[in-house]
Each structure stands twice: as structure tokens, then as C-alpha cells.
C-alpha positions as CSV (number, residue, x, y, z in Angstrom):
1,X,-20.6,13.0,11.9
2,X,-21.1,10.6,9.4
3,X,-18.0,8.1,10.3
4,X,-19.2,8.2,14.1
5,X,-23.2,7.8,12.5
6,X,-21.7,4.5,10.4
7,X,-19.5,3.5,13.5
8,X,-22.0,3.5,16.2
9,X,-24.9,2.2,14.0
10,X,-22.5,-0.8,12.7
11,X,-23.8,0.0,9.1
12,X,-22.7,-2.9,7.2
13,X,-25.4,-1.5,4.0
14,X,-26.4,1.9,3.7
15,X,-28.1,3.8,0.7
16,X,-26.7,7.7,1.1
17,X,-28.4,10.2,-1.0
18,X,-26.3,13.3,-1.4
19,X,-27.7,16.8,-3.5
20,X,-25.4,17.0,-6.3
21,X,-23.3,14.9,-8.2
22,X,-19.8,16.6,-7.0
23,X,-21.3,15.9,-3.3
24,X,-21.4,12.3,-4.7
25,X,-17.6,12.6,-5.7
26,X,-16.7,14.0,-2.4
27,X,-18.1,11.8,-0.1
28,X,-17.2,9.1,-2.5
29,X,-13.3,9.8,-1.7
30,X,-13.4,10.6,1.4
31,X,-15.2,7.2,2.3
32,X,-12.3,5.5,0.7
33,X,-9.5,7.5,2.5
34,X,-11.3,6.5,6.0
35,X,-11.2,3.2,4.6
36,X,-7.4,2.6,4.0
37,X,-6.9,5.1,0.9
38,X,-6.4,1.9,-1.5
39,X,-8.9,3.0,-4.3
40,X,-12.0,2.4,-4.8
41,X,-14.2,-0.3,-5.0
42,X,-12.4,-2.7,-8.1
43,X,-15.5,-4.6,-9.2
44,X,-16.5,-8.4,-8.4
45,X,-12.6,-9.8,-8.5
46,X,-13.0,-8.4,-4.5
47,X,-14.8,-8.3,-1.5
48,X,-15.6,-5.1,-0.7
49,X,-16.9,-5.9,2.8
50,X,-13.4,-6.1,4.0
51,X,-13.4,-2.2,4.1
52,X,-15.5,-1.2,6.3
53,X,-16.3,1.8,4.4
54,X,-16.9,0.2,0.8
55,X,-18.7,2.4,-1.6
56,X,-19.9,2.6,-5.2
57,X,-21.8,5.5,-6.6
58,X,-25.2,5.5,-8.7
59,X,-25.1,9.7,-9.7
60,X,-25.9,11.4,-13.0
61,X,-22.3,11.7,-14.4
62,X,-21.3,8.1,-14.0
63,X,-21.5,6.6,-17.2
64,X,-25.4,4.3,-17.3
65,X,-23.2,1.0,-17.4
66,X,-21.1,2.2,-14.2
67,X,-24.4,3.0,-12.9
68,X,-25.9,-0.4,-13.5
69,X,-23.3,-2.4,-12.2
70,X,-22.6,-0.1,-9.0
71,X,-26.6,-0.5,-8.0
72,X,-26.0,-4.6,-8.6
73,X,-22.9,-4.6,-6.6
74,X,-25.0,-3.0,-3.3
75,X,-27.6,-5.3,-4.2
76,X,-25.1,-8.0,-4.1
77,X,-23.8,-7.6,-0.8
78,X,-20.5,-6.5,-2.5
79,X,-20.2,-3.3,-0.9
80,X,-21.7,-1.6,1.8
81,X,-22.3,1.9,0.7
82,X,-24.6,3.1,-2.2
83,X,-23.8,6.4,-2.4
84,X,-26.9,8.5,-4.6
85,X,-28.0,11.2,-5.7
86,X,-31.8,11.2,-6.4
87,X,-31.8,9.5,-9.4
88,X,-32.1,6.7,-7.4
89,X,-34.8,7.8,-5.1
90,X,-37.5,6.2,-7.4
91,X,-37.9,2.9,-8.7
92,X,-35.5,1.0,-7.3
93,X,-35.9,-1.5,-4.4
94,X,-33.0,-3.3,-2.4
95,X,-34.3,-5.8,-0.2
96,X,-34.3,-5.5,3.5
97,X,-31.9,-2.4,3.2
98,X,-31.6,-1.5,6.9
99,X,-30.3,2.4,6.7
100,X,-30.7,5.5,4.4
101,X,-28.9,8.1,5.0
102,X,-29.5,12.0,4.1
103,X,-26.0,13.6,4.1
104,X,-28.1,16.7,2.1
105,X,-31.4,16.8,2.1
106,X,-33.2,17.3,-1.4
107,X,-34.6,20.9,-2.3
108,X,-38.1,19.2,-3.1
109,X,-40.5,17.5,-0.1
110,X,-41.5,14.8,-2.9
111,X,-37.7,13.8,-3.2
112,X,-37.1,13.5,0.5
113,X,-40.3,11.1,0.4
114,X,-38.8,9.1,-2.1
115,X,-35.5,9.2,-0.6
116,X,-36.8,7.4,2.7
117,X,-39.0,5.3,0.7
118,X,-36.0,2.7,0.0
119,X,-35.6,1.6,3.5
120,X,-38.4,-0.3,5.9
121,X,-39.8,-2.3,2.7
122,X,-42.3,-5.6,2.3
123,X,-42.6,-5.4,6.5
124,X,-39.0,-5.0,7.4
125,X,-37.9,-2.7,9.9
126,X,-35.6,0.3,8.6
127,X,-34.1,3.8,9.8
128,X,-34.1,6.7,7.6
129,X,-31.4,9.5,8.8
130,X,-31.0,13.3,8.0
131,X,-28.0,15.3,8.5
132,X,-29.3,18.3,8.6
133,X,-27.2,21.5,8.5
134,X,-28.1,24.1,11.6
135,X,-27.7,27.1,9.0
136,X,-28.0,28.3,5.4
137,X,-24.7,27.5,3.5
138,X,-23.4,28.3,0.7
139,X,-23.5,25.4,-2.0
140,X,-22.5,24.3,-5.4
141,X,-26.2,25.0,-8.3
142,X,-24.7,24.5,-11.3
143,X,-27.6,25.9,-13.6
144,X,-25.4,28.4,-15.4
145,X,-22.7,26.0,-16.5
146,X,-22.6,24.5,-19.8
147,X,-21.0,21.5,-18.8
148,X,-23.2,20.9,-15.0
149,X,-20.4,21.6,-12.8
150,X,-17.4,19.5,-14.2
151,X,-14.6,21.5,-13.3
152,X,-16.4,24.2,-12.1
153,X,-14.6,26.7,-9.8
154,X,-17.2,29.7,-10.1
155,X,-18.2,30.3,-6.4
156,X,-19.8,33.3,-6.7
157,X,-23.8,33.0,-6.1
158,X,-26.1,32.4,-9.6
159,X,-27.7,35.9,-9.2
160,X,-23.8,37.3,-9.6
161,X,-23.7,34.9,-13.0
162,X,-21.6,31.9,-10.5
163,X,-22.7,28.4,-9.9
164,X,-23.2,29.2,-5.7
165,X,-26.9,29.3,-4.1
166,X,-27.7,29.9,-0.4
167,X,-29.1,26.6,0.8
168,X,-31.4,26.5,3.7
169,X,-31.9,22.9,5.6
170,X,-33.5,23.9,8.5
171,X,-36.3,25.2,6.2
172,X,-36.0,22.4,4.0
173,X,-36.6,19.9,6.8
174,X,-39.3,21.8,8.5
175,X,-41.1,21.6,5.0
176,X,-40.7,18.1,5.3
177,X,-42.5,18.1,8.9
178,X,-45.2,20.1,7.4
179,X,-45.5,17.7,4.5
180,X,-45.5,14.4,6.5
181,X,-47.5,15.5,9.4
182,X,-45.4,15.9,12.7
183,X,-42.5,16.8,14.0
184,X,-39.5,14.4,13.6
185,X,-36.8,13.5,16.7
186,X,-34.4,15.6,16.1
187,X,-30.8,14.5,17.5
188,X,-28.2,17.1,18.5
């Protein structure tokens, strides 16, 4: 869904927030396999705009210099795909970014708010995007482990003493209808 998304939208910059930092990983290697499967992005001795799938990640277990030059890479125009988690849904602001993306949506209204707050900026026209799951799944909360999920293979749920939770999206998002006030077009 999110290829054909990216294809028919000719996304050439795109912040993606994902929910958790292995999400990040994920979607971080896939992106690059749909993109030829050469690596990732190699810093500023390339263009990244060549793939048309280039991606960086700004998450919470990238190292804070990684994280510093990944955001100024997007900024630059190096690459074409920030891909988040909400530690950048605050405070940061990328001028005339065109498309955000929700490939999960946040567990907190407030975040989702922030989230969508990157895009449309100083006037400009922009287009915030959920995926949004049709039915609770089973997902990755890594509040029991002592080192956040690194590694982690427990899948059994957090009241069993796992790292799994139920995750609900459709209750999510209609939370986030409540919170801003109307229904939004929902896309099948």
C-alpha cells in the first residue's frame, strides 16, 4: 500500500512517522530493497534522489549524530524519505514538505496532531496520510525489556510477561476524529 501510495502520489519528499523504532528498521529496509537493494543511503558523497525510494531515519536508537545528519540530509534535498518515529513530531520544521505519511498511527491524539503538523506550513499546501489498519493487531510494546526491544523475540502479550500488545487503529483514528472535530475521508 505504501509503494502504490509513493507511486501514484510521485512523492519525491515524504516525512513517515512509524510507532516504534523496529517499525523504523523495517520499513527502513524494505524501502531500500524496492529501491535496488544497494544499501542505504551513503551520506553526501551521493545523490540519493536517484533511488526513487531514498531513505534516512531520525528514531530513538540511532545514535543523536546519525540523527542530526539524517534530518539535514531530508532537509537537503538529499533524500526523499524521512522515515520517524515521533521524536520528530515536535520542533522540527522542513520547508514546504509536501506529504506526511502515517504508516502507524501514534497511541496518543496529541502525537497524531503533531505528526500532521509538519506538512502544510507558512501557507503552503500539504497532505497528511494515515494507513490505518481495519483491525486490532498484534504489535511489538517493549515496556518489559531491559534493553527496549533490541533483539527482542518475546511475542507473547505484556500481561503474559512478553513485549506484544493488542493495538487498535480503528479506535485510535476515530479518537482522532473526535479530537479534531469531524470525520476524515476515509479511502478504501
Amino acid at each position: 500500500a505504501l509503494r502504490h501510495l509513493i507511486d501514484t502520489m510521485n512523492m519525491d519528499q515524504c516525512l513517515i512517522f512509524c510507532r516504534t523504532n523496529v517499525d523504523c528498521d523495517n520499513l527502513e529496509k524494505y524501502m531500500i530493497e524496492i529501491g535496488g537493494g544497494r544499501g542505504g543511503f551513503q551520506g553526501k558523497r551521493e545523490s540519493g534522489k536517484e533511488n526513487p525510494y531514498s531513505c534516512v531515519v531520525v528514531a530513538g536508537f540511532r545514535r543523536q549524530q546519525e540523527r542530526r545528519e539524517n534530518l539535514q540530509y531530508f532537509k537537503d534535498g538529499d533524500v526523499r524519505f524521512l522515515i520517524c518515529t515521533d521524536v520528530a513530531a515536535r520542533g522540527i520544521d522542513i520547508k514546504g514538505l509536501p506529504f506526511v505519511i502515517n504508516f502507524t498511527l501514534p497511541d496518543k491524539t496529541e502525537n497524531y496532531i503533531h505528526r500532521i503538523g509538519r506538512v502544510g506550513r507558512a501557507g503552503k499546501m500539504g497532505l497528511a496520510i494515515s494507513l490505518v489498519s481495519q483491525s486490532e493487531e498484534k504489535v511489538w510494546y517493549h515496556a518489559n525489556c531491559k534493553n527496549r526491544g533490541k533483539g527482542c523475540t518475546n511475542t507473547r502479550l505484556v500481561s503474559q510477561k512478553g513485549c506484544c500488545i493488542w493495538y487498535n487503529e480503528p479506535s485510535l483514528f476515530a479518537d482522532v476524529e473526535k479530537r479534531v472535530g469531524h470525520k476524515i475521508e476515509r479511502e478504501l
